[in-house]
KEVOSE-818463 format. One line per field, with one value per residue (C-alpha): residue in three letters; x, y, z. Coordinates in Angstrom, 1 decimal. Last residue first. Layout:
BEGIN
type: c(ALA	...)
px: c(X	...)
py: c(Y	...)
pz: c(Z	...)
! end
This chain:
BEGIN
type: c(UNK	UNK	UNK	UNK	UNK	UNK	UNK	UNK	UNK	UNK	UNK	UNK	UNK	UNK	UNK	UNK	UNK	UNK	UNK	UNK	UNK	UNK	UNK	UNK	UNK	UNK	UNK	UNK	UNK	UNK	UNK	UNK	UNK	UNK	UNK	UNK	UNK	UNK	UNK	UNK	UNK	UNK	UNK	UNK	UNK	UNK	UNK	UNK	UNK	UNK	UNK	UNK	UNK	UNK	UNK	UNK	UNK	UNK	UNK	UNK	UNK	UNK	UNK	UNK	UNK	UNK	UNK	UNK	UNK	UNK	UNK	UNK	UNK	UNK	UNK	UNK	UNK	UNK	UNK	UNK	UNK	UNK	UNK	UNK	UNK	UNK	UNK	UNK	UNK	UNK	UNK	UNK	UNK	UNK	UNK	UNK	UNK	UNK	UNK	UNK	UNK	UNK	UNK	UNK	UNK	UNK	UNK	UNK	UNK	UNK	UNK	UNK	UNK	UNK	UNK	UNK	UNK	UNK	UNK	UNK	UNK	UNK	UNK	UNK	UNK	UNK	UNK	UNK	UNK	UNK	UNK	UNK	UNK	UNK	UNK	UNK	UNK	UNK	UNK	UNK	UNK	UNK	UNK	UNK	UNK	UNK	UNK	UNK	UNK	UNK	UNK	UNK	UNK	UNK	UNK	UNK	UNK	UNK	UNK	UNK	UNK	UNK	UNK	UNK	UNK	UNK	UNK	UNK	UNK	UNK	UNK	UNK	UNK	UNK	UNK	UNK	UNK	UNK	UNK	UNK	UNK	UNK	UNK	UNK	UNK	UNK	UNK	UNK	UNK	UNK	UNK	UNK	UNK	UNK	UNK	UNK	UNK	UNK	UNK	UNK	UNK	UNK	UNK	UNK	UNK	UNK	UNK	UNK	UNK	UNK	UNK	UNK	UNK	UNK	UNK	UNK	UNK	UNK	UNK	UNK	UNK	UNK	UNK	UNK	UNK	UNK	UNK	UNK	UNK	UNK	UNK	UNK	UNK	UNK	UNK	UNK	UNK	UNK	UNK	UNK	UNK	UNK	UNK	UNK	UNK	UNK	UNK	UNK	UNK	UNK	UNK	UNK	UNK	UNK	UNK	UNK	UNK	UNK	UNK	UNK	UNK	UNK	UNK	UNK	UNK	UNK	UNK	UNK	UNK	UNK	UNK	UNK	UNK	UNK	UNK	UNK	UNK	UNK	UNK	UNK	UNK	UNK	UNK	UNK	UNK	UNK	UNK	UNK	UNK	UNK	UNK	UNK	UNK	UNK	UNK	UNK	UNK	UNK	UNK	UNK	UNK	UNK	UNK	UNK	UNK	UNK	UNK	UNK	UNK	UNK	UNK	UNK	UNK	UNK	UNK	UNK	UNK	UNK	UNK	UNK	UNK	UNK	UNK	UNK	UNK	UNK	UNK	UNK	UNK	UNK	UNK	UNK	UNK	UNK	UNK	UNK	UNK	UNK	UNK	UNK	UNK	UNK	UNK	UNK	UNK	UNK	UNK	UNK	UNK	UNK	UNK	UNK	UNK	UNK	UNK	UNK	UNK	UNK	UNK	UNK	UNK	UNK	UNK	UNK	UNK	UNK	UNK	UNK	UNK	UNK	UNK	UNK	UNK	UNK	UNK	UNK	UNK	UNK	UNK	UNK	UNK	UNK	UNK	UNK	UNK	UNK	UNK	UNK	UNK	UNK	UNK	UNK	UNK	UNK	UNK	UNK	UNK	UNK	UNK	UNK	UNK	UNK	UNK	UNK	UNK	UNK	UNK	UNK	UNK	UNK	UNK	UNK	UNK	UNK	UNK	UNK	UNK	UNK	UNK	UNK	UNK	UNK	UNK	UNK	UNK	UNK	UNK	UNK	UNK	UNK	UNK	UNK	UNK	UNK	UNK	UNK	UNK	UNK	UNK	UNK	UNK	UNK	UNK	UNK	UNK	UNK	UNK	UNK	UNK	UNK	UNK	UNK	UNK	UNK	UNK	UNK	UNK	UNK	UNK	UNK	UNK	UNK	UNK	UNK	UNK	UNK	UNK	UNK	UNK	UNK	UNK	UNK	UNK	UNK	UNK	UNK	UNK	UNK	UNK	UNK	UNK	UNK	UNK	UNK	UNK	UNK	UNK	UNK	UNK	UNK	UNK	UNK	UNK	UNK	UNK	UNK	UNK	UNK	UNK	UNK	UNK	UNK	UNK	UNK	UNK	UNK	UNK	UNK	UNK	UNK	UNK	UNK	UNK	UNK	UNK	UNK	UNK	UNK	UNK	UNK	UNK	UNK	UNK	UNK	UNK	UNK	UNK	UNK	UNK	UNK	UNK	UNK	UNK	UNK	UNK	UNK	UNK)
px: c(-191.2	-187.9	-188.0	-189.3	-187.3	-184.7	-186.5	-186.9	-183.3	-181.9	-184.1	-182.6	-178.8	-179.7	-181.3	-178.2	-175.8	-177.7	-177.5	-174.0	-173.5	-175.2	-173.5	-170.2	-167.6	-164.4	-161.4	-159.2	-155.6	-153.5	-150.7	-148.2	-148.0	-145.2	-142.5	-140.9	-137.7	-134.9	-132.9	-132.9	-133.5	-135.8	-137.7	-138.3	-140.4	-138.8	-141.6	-140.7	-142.9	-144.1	-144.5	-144.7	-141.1	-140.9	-141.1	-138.1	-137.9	-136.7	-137.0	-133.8	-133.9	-135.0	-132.5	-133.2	-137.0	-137.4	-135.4	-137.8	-140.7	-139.8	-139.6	-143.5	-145.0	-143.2	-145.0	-148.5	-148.1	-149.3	-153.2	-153.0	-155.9	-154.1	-153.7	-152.3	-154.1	-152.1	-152.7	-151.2	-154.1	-156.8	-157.2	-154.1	-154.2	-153.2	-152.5	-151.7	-154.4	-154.0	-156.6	-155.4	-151.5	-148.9	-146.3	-143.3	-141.1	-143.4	-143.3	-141.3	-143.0	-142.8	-143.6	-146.2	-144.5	-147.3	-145.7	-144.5	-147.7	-147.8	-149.5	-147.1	-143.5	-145.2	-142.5	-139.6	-136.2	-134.0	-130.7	-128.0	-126.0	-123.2	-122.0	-118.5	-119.6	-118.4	-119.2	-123.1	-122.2	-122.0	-124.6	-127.3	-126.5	-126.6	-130.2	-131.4	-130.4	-132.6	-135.4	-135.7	-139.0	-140.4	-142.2	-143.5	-145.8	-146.4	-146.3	-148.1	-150.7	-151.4	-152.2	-149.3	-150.7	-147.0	-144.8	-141.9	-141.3	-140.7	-138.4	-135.8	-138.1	-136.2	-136.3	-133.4	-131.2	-128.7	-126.3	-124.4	-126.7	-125.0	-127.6	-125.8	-124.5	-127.4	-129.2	-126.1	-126.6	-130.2	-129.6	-126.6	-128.8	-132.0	-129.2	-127.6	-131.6	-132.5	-130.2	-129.9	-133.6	-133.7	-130.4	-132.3	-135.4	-133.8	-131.7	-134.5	-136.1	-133.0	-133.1	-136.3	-136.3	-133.5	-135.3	-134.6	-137.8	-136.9	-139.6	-138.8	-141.2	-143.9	-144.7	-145.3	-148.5	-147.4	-144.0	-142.8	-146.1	-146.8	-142.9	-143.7	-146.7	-145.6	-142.3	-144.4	-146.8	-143.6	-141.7	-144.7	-145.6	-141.9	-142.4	-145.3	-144.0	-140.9	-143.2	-145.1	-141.9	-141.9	-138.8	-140.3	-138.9	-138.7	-137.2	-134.9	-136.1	-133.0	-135.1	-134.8	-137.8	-137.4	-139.8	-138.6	-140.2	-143.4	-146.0	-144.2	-141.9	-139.1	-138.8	-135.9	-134.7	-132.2	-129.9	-128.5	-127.1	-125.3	-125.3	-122.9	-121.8	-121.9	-118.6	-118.0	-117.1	-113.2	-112.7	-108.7	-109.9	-110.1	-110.6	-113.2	-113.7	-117.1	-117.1	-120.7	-121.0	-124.1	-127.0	-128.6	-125.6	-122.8	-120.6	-116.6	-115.2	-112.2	-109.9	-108.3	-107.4	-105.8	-108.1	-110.2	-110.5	-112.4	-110.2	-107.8	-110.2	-112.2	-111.9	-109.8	-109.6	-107.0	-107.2	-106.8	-104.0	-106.1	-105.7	-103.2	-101.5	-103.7	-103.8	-103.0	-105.6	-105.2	-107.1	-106.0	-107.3	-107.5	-104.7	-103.9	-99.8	-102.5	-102.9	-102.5	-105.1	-104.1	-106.3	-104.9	-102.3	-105.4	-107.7	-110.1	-113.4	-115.6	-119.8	-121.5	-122.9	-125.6	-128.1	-128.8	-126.1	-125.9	-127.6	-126.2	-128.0	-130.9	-131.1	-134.3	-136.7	-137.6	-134.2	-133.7	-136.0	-134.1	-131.6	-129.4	-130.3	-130.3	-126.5	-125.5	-127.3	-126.2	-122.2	-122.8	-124.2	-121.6	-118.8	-120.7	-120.8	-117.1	-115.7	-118.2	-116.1	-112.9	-113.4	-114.4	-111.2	-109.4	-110.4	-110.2	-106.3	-105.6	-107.9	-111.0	-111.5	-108.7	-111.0	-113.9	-111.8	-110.5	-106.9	-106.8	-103.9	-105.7	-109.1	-108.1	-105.5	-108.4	-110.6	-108.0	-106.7	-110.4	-111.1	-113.1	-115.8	-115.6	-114.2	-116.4	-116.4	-113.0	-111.2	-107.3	-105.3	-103.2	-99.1	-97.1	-94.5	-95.4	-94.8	-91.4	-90.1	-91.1	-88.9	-86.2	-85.8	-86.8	-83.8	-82.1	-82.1	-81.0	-77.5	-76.0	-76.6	-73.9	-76.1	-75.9	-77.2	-79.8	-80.9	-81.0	-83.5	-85.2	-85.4	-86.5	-89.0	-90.8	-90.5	-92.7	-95.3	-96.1	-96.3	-98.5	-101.0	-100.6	-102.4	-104.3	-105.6	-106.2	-108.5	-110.6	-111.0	-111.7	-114.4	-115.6	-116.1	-117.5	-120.0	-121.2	-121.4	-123.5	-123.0	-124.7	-121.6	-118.8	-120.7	-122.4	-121.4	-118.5	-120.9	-122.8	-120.2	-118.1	-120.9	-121.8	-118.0	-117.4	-120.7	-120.2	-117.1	-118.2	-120.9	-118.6	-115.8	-118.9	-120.5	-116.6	-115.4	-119.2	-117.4	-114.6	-115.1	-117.5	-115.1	-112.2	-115.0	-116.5	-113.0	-113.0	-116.5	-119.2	-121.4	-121.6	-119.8	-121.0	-119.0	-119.3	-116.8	-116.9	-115.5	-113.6	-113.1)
py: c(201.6	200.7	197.9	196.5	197.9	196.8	192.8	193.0	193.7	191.4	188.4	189.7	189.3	186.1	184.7	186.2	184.2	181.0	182.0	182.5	178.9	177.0	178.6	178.0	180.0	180.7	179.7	181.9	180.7	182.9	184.8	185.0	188.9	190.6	190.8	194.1	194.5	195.0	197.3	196.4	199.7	200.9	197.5	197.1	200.8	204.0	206.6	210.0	212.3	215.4	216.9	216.7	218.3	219.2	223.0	224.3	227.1	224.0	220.9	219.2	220.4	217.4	215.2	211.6	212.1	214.8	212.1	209.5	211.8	212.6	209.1	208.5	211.7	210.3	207.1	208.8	210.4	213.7	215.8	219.0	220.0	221.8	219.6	217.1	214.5	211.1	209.5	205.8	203.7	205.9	209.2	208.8	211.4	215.1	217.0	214.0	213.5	213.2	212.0	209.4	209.9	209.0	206.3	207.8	205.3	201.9	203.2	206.5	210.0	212.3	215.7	216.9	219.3	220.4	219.4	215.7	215.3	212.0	208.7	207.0	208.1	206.9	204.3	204.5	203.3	204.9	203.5	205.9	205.5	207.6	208.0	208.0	206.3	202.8	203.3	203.6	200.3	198.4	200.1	199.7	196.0	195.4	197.2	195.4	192.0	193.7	193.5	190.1	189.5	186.4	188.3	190.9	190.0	185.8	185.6	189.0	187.9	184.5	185.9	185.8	189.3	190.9	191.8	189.0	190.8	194.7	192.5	196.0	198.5	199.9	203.7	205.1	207.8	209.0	211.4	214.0	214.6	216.2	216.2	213.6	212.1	211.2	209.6	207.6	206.1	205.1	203.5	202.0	200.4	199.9	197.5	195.8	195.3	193.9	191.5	189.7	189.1	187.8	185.5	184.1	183.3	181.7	179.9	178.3	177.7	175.5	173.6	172.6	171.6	169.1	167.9	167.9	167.5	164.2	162.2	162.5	165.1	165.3	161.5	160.3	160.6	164.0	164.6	166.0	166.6	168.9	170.2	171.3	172.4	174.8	175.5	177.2	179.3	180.6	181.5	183.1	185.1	186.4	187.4	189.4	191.0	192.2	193.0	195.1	196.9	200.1	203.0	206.0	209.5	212.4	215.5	217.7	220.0	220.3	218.3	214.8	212.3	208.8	205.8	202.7	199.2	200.8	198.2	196.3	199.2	200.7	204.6	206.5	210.1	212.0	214.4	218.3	219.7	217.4	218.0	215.2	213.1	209.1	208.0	206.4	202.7	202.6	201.9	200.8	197.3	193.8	190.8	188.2	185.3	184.0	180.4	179.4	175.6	174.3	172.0	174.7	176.8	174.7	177.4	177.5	180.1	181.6	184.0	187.7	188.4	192.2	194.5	194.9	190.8	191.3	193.2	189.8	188.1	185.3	182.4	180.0	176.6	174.4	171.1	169.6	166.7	163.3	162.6	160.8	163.8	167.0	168.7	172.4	174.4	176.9	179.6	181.3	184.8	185.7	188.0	185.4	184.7	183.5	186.3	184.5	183.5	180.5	178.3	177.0	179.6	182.7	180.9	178.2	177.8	175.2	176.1	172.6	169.4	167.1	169.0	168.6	170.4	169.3	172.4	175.1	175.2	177.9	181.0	181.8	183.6	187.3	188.6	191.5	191.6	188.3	190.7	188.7	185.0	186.2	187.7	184.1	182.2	185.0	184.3	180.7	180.8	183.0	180.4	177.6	179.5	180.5	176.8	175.3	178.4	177.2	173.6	174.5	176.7	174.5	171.4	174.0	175.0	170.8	169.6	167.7	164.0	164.4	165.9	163.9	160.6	161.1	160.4	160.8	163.4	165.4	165.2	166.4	168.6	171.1	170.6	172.0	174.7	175.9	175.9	173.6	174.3	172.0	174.6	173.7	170.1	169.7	170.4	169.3	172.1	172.5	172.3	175.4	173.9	176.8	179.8	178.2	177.6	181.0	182.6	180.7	181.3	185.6	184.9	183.0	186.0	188.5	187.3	184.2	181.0	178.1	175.9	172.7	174.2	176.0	172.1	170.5	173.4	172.8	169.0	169.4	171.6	169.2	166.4	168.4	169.8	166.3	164.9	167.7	166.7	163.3	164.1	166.3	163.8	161.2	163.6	164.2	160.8	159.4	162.1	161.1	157.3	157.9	160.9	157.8	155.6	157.5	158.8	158.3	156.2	159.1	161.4	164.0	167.8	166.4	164.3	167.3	169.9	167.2	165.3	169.0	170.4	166.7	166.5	169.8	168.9	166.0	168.2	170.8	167.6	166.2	169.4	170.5	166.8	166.8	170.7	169.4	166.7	168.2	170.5	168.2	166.3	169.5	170.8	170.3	172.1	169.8	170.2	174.2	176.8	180.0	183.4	185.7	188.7	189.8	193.0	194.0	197.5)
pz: c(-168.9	-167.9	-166.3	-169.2	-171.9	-170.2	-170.0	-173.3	-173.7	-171.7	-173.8	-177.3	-175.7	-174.8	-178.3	-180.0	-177.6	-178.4	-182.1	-181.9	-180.4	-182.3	-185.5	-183.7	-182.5	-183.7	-181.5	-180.8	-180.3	-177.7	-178.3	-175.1	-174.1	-175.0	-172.5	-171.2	-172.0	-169.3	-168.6	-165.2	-163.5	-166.5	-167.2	-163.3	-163.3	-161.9	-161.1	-161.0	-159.2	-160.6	-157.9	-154.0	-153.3	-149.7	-148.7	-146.9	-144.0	-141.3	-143.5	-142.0	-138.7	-137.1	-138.6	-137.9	-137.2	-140.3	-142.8	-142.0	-142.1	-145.4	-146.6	-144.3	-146.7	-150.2	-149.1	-148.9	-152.3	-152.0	-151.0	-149.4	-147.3	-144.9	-142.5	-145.1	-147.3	-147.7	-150.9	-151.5	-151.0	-149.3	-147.0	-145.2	-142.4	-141.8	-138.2	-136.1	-133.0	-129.4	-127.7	-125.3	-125.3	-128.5	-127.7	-126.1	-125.6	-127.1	-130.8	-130.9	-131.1	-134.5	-133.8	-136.8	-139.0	-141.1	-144.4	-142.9	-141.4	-138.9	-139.1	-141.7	-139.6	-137.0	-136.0	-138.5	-136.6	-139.2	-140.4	-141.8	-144.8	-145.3	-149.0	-150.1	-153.3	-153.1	-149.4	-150.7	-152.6	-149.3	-146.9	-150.0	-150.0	-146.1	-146.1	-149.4	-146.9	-144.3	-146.6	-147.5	-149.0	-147.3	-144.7	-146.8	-149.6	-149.2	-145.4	-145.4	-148.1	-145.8	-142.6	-140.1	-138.0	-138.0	-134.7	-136.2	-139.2	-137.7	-135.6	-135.5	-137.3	-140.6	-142.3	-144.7	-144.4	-147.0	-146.3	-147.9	-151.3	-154.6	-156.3	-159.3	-156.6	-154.7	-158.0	-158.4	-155.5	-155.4	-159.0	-158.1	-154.6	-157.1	-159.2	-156.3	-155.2	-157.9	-159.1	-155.5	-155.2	-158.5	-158.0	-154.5	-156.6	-159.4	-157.2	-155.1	-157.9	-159.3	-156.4	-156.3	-159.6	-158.8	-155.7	-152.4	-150.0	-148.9	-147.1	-142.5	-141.5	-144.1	-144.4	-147.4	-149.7	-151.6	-150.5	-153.7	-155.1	-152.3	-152.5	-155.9	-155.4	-152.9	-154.3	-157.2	-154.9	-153.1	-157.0	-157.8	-155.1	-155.1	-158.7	-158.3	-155.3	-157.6	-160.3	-158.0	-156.5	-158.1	-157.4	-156.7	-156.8	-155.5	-157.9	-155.8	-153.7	-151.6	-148.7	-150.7	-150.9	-152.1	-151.8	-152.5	-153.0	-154.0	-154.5	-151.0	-149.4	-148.2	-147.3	-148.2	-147.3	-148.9	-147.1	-148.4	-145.3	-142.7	-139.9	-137.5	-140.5	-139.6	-141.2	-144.6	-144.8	-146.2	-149.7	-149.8	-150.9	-148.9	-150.6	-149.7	-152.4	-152.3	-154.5	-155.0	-155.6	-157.7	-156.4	-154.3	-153.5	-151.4	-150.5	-150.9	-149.0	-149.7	-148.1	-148.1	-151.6	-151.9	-154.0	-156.9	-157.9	-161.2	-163.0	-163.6	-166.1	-165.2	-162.7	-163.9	-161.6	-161.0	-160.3	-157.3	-157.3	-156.3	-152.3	-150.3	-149.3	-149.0	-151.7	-152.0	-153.8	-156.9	-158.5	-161.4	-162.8	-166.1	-168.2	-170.6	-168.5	-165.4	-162.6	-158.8	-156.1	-153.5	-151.9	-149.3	-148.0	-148.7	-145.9	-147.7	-145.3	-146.2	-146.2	-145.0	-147.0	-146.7	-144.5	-141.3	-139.7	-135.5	-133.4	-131.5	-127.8	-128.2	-126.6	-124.4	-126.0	-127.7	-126.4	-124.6	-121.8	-120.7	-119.1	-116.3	-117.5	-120.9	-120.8	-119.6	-122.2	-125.1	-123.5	-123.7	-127.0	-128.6	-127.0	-128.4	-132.3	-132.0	-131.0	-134.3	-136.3	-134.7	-135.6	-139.5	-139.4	-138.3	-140.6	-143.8	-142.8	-144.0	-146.8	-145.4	-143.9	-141.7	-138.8	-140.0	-139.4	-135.5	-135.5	-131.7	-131.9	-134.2	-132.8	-129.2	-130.6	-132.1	-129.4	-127.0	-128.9	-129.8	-126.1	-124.5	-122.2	-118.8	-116.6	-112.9	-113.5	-115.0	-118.2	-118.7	-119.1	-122.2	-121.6	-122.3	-124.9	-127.7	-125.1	-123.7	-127.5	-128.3	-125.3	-125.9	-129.8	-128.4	-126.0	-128.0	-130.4	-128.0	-127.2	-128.4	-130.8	-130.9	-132.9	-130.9	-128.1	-130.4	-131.3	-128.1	-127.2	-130.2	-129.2	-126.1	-126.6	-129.3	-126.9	-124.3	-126.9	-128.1	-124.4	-123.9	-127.0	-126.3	-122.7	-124.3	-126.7	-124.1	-121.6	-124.2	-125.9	-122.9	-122.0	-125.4	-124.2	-120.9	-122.5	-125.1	-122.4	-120.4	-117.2	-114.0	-112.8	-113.3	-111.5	-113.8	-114.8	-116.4	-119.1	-119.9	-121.1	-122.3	-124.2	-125.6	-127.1	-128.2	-130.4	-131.3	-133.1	-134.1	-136.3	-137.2	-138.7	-140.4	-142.3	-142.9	-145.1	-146.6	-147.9	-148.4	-150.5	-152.5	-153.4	-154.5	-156.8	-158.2	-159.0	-162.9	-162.9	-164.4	-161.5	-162.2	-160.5	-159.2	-158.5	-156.2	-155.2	-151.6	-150.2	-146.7	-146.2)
! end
């Protein structure tokens, strides 16, 4: 299974310079790249006098670097098979030497009106062979990989345009051309012969980079101790991170993602949430649980009401569209935010996890609605609350340490699992399959915040009720003969998953009042109690 290890560098890295070379090097080599990939596409479609110049001049550009491209491959045949003459080689390997040399010398095609996509080969010798500036303007292996990733993303639009046109049900528009990058700098891709990993003589790991020639040596870069990396390195990518570099090395360990079990007996069920981010129920009996989210909400409203202002006074008497809203501050709330997010939910994943272990659960299931966003009212709470919380990135974290564990983890479309009774056994229908008819009715309801009341006038934690139901809709059979847990509950606050210590409050001065003042507040409190006595008699 492939893993990711992060780590952030500061400006005053010794490889800031080399980075930021690459990555301005990728965000200008992608954007010429597209640049060819859509003049071609639209300037071959047109007769050669309704097109413009700049489709006249990158069809030129085109059709020359292929051209040197297939001269290239023709001379380089010749002279290997000048080469094994000289050599005296027999039998099977000049065959395979033969065979290789005939594969590499294949000349490219040359597009035309009815195949005008270019292929990564194609686009790739295209820029090489006409010396293009972007393409040289980042460290060799980090060009093609930035031109096969532009090359990927046309290829997935084509195929999403084409699958729209048969089955636009599907998607929620039409698919949109890819767009030129905006910002300054793009993600560079470093495979493992670029940026090479290796343990320093101290025990800490050593990154190095090949230099391209003409450039300053790249320094090297140690990246902590050795027990870090937990597997064989894979590649680098180098991530601009607002105003810091984020190096995401991928290795790949022997931890393989655990397989969908067909019935499974002991199975937890989760339920995400705002005030509660997770709501646990198990059908062993165990102890359910609730993991609060309010400081987590409180924290995200923050951190959007603080880039509001900030961006206000940022752009405050400019014009919104075209000021810079960069800003140093900026960057480093943006951080802060993403860091927070990231903190908790690796730690509510452990916590999740090592809860299953120590009751021995098989599976976990958990509840999500595909677009479950993009149905919401916008009013200002939700956009604050729930839409900017990411939830399907808690989903991605969960899946990865669950593996860690041997633990499946199995996601739950969730519709109704709110509305119906988890202890009376209330079916559970799907949201637009088969939608509940005119008149019928669940057996329990939700009474008020966070208390659902059963059929049988049992009263629980409304959340535990939709975890269960969760579980119940994945695994029907799961509660057959079992009574869910109700109580006690145990509620896991921020300072217990994060360790953390809850701050005092800030001490405030108090100022004493004055003799004016008290006398004015005397004279009030004897006027509200004539007029009681008043009322009264």
């Amino acid at each position: 299974m492939l893993r990711t290890l992060t780590i952030d560098l500061k400006k005053d890295c010794p490889a800031y310079v080399y980075l930021k070379r690459n990555t301005t090097g990728t965000r200008a080599l992608r954007n010429t790249a597209l640049f060819y990939l859509r003049n071609t596409m639209t300037g071959l479609r047109k007769s050669p006098e309704e097109r413009t110049k700049l489709e006249t001049e990158v069809l030129h550009d085109v059709f020359t670097g292929i051209h040197m491209a297939n001269e290239a491959k023709g001379k380089r045949y010749r002279e290997r098979m000048l080469r094994l003459r000289a050599s005296g080689m027999h039998g099977m390997p000049v065959y395979g030497y033969i065979m290789g040399a005939v594969r590499d010398a294949k000349p490219l095609p040359c597009p035309d009106e009815t195949h005008w996509h270019l292929s990564y080969a194609q686009l790739d010798a295209i820029l090489k062979f006409t010396k293009n500036p972007s393409y040289y303007s980042c460290t060799s292996q980090v060009n093609q990989q930035a031109v096969k990733k532009t090359v990927q993303a046309w290829k997935s639009w084509l195929s999403a345009l084409s699958d729209w046109r048969g089955h636009p049900g599907k998607y929620r528009a039409k698919p949109k051309m890819p767009g030129y990058i905006r910002a300054k700098e793009a993600t560079a891709h470093f495979t493992n012969q670029v940026a090479k990993i290796a343990v320093a003589g101290d025990g800490r790991l050593r990154l190095t980079f090949s230099t391209p020639r003409g450039w300053e040596k790249a320094p090297v870069l140690y990246l902590g101790p050795a027990s870090l990396l937990k597997g064989k390195y894979v590649k680098l990518e180098v991530k601009p991170y607002h105003g810091k570099y984020r190096l995401l090395l991928t290795y790949e360990d022997r931890t393989e993602m655990p397989g969908r079990p067909d019935h499974p007996g002991r199975i937890l069920g989760l339920d995400p949430g705002l005030d509660n981010f997770l709501a646990g129920v198990t059908n062993t009996g165990a102890l359910p649980f609730l993991i609060s989210g309010k400081w987590l909400k409180s924290r995200n409203q923050w951190f959007n009401k603080e880039r509001a202002r900030l961006l206000s006074a940022r752009t405050k008497g400019k014009d919104s569209r075209h000021s810079e809203k960069a800003s140093r501050r900026l960057s480093a709330l943006s951080r802060k935010r993403e860091d927070t997010f990231r903190d908790f939910f690796y730690k509510a994943a452990h916590w999740v996890c090592r809860y299953s272990v120590r009751y021995r659960i098989e599976a976990i299931v958990i509840g999500h609605n595909e677009g479950q966003k993009q149905e919401l009212p916008f009013r200002k709470k939700d956009n604050q609350n729930f839409v900017s919380i990411p939830v399907s990135r808690f989903l991605l974290c969960l899946q990865s340490v669950a593996a860690r564990y041997g633990l499946p983890v199995i996601i739950r479309e969730e519709s109704y699992t709110s509305k119906a009774s988890l202890r009376d056994g209330d079916p559970i229908p799907t949201y637009g399959a088969d939608d509940p008819k005119e008149g019928d009715t669940f057996s329990g309801k939700r009474v008020k915040r966070g208390l659902y009341r059963a059929g049988d006038g049992t009263e629980w934690n409304a959340d535990l009720n939709g975890a269960g139901n969760i579980l119940r809709k994945e695994y029907p059979y799961a509660f057959d003969g079992k009574e869910p847990a109700a109580s006690p509950i145990q509620v896991i606050t921020r300072e217990q998953l994060c360790h953390a210590k809850k701050k005092a409050p800030a001490a405030t001065y108090r100022r004493e009042k004055s003799l004016i003042s008290r006398l004015r507040h005397e004279e009030r409190k004897e006027r509200r109690r004539a007029c009681q006595e008043a009322f009264a008699a």
